[in-house]
C-alpha positions as a Markdown table, in Angstrom:
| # | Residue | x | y | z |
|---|---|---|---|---|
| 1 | Unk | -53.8 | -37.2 | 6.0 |
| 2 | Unk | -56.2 | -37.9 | 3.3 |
| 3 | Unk | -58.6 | -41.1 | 3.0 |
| 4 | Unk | -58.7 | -42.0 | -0.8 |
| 5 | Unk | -55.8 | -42.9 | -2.3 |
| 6 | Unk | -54.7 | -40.9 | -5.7 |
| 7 | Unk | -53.2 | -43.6 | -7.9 |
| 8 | Unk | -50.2 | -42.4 | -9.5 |
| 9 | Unk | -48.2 | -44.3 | -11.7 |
| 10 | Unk | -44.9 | -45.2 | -11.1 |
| 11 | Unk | -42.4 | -43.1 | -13.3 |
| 12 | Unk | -41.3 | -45.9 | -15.2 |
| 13 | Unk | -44.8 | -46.4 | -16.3 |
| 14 | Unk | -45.3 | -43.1 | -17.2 |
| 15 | Unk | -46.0 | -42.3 | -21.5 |
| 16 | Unk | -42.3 | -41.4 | -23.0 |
| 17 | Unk | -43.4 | -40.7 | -26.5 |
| 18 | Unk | -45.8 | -38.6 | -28.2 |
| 19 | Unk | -47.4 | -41.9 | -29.4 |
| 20 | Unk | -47.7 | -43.2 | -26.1 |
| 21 | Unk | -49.1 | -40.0 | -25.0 |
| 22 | Unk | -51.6 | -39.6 | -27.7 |
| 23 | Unk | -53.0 | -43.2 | -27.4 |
| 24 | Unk | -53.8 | -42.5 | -23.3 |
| 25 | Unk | -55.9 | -39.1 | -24.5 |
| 26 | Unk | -57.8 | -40.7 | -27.0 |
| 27 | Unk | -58.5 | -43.3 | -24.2 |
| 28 | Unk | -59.2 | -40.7 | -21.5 |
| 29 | Unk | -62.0 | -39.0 | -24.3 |
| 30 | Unk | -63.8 | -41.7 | -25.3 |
| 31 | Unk | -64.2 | -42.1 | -21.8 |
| 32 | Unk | -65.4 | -38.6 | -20.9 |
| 33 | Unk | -67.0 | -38.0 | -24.3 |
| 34 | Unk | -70.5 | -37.7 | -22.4 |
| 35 | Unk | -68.9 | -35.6 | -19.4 |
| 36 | Unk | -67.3 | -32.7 | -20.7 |
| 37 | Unk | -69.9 | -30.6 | -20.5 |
| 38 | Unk | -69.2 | -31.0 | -16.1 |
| 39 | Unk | -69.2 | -27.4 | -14.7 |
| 40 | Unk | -70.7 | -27.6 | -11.2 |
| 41 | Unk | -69.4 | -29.2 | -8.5 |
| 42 | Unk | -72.3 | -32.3 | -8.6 |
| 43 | Unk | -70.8 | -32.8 | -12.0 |
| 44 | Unk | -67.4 | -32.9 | -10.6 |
| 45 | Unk | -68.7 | -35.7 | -8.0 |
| 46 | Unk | -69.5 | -37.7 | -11.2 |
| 47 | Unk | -66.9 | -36.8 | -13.6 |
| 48 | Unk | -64.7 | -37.9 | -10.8 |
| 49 | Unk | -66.0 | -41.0 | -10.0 |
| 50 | Unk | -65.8 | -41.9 | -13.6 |
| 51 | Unk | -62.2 | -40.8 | -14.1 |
| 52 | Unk | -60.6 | -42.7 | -10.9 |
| 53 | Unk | -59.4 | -45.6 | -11.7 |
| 54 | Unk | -61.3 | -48.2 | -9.6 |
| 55 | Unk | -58.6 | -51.1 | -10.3 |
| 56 | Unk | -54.8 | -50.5 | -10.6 |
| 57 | Unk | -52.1 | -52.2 | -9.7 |
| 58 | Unk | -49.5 | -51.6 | -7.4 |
| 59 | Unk | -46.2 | -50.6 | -8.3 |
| 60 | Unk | -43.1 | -52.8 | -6.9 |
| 61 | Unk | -40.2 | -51.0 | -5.4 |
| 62 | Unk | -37.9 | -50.1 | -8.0 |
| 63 | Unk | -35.6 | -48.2 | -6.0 |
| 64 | Unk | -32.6 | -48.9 | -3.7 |
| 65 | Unk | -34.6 | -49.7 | 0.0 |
| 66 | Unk | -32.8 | -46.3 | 1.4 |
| 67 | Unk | -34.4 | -44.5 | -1.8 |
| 68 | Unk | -37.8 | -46.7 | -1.6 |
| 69 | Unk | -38.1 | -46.3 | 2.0 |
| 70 | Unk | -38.4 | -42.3 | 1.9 |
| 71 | Unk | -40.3 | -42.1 | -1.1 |
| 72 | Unk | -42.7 | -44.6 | 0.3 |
| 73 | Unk | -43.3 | -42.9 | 3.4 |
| 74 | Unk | -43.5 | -39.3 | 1.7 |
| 75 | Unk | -46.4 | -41.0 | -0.8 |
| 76 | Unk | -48.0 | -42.4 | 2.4 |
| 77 | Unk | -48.1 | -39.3 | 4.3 |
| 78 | Unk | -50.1 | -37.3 | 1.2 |
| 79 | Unk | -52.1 | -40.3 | 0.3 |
| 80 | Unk | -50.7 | -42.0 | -2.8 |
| 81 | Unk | -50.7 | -45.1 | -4.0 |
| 82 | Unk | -47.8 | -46.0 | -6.6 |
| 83 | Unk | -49.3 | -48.1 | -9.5 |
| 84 | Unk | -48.9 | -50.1 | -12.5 |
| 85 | Unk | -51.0 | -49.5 | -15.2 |
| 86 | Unk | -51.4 | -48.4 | -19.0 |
| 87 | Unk | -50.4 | -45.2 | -19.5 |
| 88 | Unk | -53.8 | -43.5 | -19.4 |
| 89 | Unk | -53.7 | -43.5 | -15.7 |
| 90 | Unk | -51.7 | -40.6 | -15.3 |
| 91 | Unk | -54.0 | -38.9 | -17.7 |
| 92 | Unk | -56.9 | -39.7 | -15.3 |
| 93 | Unk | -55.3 | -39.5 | -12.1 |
| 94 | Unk | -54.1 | -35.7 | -13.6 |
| 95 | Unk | -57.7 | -35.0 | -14.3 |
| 96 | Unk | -59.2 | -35.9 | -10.7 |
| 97 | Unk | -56.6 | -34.1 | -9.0 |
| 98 | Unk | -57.5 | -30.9 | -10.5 |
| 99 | Unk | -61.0 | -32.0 | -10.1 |
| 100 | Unk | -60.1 | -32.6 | -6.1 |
| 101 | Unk | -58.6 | -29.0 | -6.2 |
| 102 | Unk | -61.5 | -27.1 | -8.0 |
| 103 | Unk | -63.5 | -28.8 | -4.8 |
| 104 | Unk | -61.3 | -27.4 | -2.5 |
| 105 | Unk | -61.4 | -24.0 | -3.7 |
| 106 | Unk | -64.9 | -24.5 | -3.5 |
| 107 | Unk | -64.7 | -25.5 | -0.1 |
| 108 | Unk | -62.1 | -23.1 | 1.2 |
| 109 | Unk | -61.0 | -19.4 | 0.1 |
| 110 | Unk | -58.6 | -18.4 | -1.9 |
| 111 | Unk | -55.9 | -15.7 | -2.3 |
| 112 | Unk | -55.4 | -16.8 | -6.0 |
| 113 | Unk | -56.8 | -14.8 | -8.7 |
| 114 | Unk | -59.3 | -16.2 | -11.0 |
| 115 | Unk | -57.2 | -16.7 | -14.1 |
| 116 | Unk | -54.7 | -18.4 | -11.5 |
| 117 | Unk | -57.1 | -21.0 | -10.4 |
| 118 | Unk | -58.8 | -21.5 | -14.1 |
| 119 | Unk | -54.9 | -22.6 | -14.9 |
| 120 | Unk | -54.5 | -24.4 | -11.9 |
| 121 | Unk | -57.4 | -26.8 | -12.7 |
| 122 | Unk | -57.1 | -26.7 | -16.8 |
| 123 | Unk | -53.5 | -28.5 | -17.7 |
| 124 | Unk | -55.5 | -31.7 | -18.3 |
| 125 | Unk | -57.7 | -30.3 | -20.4 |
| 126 | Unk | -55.2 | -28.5 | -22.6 |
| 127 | Unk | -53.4 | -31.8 | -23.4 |
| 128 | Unk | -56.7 | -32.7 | -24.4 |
| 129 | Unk | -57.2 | -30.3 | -26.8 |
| 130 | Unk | -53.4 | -30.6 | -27.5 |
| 131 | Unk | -54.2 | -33.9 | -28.9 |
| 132 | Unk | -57.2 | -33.0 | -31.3 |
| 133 | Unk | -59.7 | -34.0 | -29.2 |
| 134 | Unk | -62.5 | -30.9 | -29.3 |
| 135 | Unk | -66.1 | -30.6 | -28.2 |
| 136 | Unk | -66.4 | -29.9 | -25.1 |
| 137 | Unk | -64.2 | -27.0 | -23.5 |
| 138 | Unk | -62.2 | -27.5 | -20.2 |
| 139 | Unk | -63.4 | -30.3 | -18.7 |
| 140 | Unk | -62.1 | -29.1 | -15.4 |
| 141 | Unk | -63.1 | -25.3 | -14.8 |
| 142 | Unk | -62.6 | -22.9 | -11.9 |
| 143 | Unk | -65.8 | -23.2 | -9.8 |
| 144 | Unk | -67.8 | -20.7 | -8.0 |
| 145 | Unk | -65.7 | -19.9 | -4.9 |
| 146 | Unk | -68.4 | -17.2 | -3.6 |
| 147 | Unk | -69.6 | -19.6 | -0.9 |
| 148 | Unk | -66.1 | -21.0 | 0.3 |
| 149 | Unk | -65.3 | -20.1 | 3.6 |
| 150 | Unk | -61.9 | -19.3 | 5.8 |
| 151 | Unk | -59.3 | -22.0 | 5.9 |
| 152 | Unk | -59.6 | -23.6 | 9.5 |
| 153 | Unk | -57.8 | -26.1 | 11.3 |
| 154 | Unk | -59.5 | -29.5 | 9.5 |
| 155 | Unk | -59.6 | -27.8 | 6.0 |
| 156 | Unk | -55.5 | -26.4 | 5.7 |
| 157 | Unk | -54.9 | -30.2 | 6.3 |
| 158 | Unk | -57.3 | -31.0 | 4.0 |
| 159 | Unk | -55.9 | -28.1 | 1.5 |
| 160 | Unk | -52.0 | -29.2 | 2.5 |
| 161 | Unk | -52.3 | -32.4 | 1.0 |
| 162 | Unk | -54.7 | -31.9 | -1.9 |
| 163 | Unk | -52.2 | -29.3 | -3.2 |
| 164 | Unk | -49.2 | -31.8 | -3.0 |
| 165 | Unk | -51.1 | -34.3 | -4.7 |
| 166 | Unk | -51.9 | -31.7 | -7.0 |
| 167 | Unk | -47.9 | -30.8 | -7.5 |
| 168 | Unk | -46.8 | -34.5 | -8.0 |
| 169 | Unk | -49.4 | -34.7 | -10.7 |
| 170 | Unk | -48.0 | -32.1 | -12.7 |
| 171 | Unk | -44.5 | -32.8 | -11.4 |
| 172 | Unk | -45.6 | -36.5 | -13.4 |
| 173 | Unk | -47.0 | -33.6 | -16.4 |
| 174 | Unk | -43.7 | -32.3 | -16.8 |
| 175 | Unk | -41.9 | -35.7 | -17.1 |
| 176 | Unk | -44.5 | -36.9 | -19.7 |
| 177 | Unk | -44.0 | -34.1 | -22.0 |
| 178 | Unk | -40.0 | -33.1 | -21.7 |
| 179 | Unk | -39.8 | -36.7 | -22.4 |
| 180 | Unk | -41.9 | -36.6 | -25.4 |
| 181 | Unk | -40.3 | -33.1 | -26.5 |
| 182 | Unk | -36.9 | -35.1 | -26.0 |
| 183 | Unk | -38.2 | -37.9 | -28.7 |
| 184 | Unk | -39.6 | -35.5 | -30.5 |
| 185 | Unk | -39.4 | -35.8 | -34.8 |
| 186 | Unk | -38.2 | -32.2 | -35.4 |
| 187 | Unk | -38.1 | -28.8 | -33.9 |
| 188 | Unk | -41.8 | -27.6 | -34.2 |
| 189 | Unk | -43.3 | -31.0 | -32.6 |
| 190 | Unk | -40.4 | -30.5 | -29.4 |
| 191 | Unk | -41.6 | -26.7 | -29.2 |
| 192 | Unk | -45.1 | -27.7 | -28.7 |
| 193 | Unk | -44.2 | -30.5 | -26.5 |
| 194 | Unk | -41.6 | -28.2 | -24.3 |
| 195 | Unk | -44.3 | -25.4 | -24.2 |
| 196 | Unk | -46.3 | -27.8 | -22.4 |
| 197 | Unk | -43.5 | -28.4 | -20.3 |
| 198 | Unk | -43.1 | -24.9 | -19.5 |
| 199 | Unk | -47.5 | -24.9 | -18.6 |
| 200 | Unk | -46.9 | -27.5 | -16.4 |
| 201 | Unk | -44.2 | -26.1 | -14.7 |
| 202 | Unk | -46.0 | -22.5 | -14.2 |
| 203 | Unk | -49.2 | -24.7 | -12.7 |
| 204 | Unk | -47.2 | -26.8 | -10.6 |
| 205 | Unk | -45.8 | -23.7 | -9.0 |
| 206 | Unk | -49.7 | -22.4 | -8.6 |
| 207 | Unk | -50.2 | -25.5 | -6.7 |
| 208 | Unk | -47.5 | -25.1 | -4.0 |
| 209 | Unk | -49.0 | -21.7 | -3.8 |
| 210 | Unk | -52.4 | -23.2 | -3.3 |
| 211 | Unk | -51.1 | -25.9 | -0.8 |
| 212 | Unk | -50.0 | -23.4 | 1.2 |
| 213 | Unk | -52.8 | -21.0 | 1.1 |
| 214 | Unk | -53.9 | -20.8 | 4.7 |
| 215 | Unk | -52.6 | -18.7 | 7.6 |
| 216 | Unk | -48.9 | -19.5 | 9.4 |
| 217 | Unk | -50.7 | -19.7 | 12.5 |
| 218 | Unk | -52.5 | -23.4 | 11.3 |
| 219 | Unk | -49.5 | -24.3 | 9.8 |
| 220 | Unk | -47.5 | -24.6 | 13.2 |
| 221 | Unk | -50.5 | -25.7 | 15.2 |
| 222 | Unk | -52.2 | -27.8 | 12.6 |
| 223 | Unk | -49.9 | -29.3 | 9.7 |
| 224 | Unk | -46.2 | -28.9 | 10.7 |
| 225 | Unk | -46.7 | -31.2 | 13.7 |
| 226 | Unk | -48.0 | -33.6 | 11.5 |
| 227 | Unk | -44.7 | -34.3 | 9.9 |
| 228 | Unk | -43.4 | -35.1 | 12.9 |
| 229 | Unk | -42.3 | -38.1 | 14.7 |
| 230 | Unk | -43.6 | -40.3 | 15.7 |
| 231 | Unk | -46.7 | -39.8 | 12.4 |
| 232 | Unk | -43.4 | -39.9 | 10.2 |
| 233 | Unk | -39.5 | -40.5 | 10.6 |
| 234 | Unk | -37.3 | -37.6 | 12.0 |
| 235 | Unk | -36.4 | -35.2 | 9.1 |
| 236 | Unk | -39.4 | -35.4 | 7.1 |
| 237 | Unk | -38.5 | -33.7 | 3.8 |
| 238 | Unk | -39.4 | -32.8 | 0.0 |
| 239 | Unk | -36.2 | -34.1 | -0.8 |
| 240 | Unk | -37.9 | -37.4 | -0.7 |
| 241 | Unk | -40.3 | -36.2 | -2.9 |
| 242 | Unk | -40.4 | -39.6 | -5.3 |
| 243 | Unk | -41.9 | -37.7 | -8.3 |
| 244 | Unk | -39.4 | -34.4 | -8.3 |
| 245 | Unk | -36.8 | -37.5 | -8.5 |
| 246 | Unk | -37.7 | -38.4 | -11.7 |
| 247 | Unk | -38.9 | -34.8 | -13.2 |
| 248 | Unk | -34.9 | -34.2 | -12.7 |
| 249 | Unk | -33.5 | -37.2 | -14.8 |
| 250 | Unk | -36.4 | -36.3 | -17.1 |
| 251 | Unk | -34.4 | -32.6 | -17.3 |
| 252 | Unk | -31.1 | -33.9 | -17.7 |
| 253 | Unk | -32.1 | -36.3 | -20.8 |
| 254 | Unk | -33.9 | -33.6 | -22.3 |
| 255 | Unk | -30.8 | -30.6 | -22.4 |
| 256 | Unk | -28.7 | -32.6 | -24.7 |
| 257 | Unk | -31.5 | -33.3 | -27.2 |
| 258 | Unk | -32.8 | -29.8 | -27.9 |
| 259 | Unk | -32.9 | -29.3 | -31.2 |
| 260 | Unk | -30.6 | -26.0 | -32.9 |
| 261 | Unk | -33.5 | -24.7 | -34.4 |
| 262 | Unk | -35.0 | -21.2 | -33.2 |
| 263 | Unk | -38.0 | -22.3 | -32.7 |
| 264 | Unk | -36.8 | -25.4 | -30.5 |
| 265 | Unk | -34.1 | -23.6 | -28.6 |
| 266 | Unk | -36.7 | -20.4 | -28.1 |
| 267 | Unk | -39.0 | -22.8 | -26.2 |
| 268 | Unk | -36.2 | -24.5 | -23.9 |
| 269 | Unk | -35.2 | -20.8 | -22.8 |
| 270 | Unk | -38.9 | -20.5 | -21.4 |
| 271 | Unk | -38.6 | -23.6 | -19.7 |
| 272 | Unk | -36.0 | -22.9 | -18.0 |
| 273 | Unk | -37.2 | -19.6 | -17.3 |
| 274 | Unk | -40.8 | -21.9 | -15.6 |
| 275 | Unk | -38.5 | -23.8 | -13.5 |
| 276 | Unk | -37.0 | -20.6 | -12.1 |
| 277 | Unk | -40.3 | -20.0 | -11.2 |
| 278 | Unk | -41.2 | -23.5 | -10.0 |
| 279 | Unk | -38.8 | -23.3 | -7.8 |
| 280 | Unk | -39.4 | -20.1 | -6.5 |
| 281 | Unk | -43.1 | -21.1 | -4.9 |
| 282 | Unk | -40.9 | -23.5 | -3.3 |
| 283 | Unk | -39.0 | -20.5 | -1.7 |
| 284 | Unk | -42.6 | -18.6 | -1.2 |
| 285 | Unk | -43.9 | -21.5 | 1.0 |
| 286 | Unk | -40.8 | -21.8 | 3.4 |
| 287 | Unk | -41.0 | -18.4 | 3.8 |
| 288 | Unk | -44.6 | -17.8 | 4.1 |
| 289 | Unk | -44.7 | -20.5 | 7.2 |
| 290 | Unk | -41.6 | -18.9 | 9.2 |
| 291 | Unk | -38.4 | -20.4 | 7.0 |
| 292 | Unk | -36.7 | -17.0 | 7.1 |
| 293 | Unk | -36.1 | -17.3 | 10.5 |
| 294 | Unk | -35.9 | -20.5 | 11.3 |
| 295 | Unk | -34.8 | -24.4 | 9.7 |
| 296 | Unk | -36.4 | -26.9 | 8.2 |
| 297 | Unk | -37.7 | -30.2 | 9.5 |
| 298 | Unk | -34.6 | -31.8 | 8.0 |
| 299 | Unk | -32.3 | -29.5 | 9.5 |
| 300 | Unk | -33.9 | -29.0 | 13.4 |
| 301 | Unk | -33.5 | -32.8 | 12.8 |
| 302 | Unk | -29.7 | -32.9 | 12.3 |
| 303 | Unk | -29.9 | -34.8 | 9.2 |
| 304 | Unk | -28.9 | -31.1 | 7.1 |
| 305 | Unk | -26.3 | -28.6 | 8.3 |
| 306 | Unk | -28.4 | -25.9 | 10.1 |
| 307 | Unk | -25.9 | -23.1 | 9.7 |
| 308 | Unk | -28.4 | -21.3 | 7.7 |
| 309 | Unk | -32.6 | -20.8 | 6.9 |
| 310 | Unk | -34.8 | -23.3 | 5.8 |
| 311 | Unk | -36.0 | -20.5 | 3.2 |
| 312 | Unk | -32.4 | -20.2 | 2.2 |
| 313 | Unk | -31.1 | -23.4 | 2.3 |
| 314 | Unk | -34.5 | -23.7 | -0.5 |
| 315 | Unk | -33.0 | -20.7 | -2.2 |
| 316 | Unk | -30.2 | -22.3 | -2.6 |
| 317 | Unk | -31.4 | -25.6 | -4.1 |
| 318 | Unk | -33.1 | -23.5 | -6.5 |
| 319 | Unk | -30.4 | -21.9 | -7.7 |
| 320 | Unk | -28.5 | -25.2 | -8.4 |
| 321 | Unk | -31.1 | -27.3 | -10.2 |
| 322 | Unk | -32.1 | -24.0 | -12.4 |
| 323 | Unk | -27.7 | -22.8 | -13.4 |
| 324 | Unk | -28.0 | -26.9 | -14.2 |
| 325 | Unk | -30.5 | -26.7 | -16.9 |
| 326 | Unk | -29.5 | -22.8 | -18.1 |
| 327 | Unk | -25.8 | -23.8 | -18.0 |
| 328 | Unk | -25.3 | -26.6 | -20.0 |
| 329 | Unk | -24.6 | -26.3 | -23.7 |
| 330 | Unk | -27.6 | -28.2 | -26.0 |
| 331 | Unk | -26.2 | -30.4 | -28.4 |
| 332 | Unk | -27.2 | -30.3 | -31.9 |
């Protein structure tokens, strides 16, 4: 669906510590020190070319082959490339896909509002700045979207799978930083790591809003068949999203490490309050393209009971991975 593969790295290469994270932003600056003044999209041509990495090294499957198989057909189908690499990859490969999405929304209209897309394009710029690196502003800002025109048949294809590569990159976002927030030296240091979290999960969301930003109508006729035998195995699904995967173990390591303090515990709450709304957009897009009254592609395909809606069957989902981090007592 998409012609240049976005090298993300493979979970288990992702930065786990605050040191580890630090080290790949300080990497990522020195490389943009002379770019971060990129505002228009020319610049974004440039900054882009830049930021991809032009070398990385793919990732061996570290999976069981059931496991491997879906998430390697999933990455295919959105145009990833799994990699190996020092952990200033996902920094970059962050940064270009919000640079890929401020070009789509100058490309095509949108319905979001302009603080909406200024935050959907700005996380990897506030880890940026998060990490003492000033001087230049966002480096990835909102463009002009006067001249974008109506989503058509080529461009919600387009928009589909830049959105998604969007998602997994902050999906990757909120990994990175409830890991770090989970290593994290005392209370304040895991608030400010976990109120990234929280940022990452609010733009993540804005991004499965943005993927789907485009009428129902080129959904059916221009996406949806798509995901489809025989382009992809029956029951094509984001259940074998590879990167959600991960973002859940991520979760589940972090709810027994909150700190007791206030300030700690204050900033899990909102979290958990992000994911709600995380998984909500998920619920908005199945019901935006006709999941209230009808299944998924998993389901028509017999691989999920189809007693109920595809938007439900999301609902329900939802409500299980969110009562799983609200319900379960932090340890001190």
């Amino acid at each position: 669906m998409t012609t240049t593969p976005l090298p993300l790295l493979h979970a288990r290469d992702l930065p786990a510590t605050g040191g580890q994270l630090w080290s790949a932003t300080a990497a990522v600056h020195a490389l943009t020190a002379e770019q971060e003044s990129a505002a228009t999209e020319p610049e974004y041509v440039r900054l882009r070319r830049l930021l991809a990495p032009d070398r990385f090294e793919p990732a061996p499957p570290r999976e069981t082959p059931s496991l491997e198989n879906a998430f390697s057909e999933h990455d295919a189908f959105f145009g990833v490339a799994r990699s190996h690499g020092p952990a200033e990859v996902f920094l970059r490969t962050l940064l270009v896909a919000e640079i890929d999405t401020a070009l789509d929304l100058a490309r095509t209209s949108s319905s979001l509002g302009p603080t909406e897309r200024s935050r959907l394009v700005g996380g990897g710029s506030a880890l940026l700045s998060h990490a003492r690196h000033p001087g230049g502003g966002d480096l990835v800002r909102s463009p002009d979207v006067r001249a974008a025109s109506p989503p058509d048949e080529r461009t919600a294809r387009l928009r589909w799978a830049c959105g998604h590569r969007l998602f997994f990159a902050h999906l990757q976002a909120v990994t990175v930083t409830a890991a770090c927030a989970a290593e994290a030296a005392d209370a304040a240091e895991q608030a400010a790591f976990l109120d990234h979290t929280v940022l990452f999960c609010e733009n993540a969301a804005l991004a499965m809003r943005h993927a789907a930003d485009f009428a129902p109508e080129l959904y059916a006729r221009s996406v949806r068949p798509t995901m489809t035998p025989p382009s992809v195995g029956s029951g094509f699904s984001g259940l074998q999203t590879r990167d959600h995967y991960y973002l859940v173990r991520s979760l589940e390591a972090l709810r027994t490490r909150v700190l007791p303090a206030p300030v700690a515990a204050a900033a899990y709450d909102r979290l958990a309050d992000a994911l709600e709304r995380l998984y909500g957009a998920h619920v908005h897009v199945c019901r935006h393209f006709g999941g209230d009254a009808g299944g998924s592609l998993r389901m028509e395909a017999g691989e999920e009971d189809s007693g109920t809606t595809g938007a439900e069957r999301a609902r329900q989902y939802a409500a299980m991975r969110v009562r799983r981090v609200r319900g379960t007592k932090r340890a001190a």
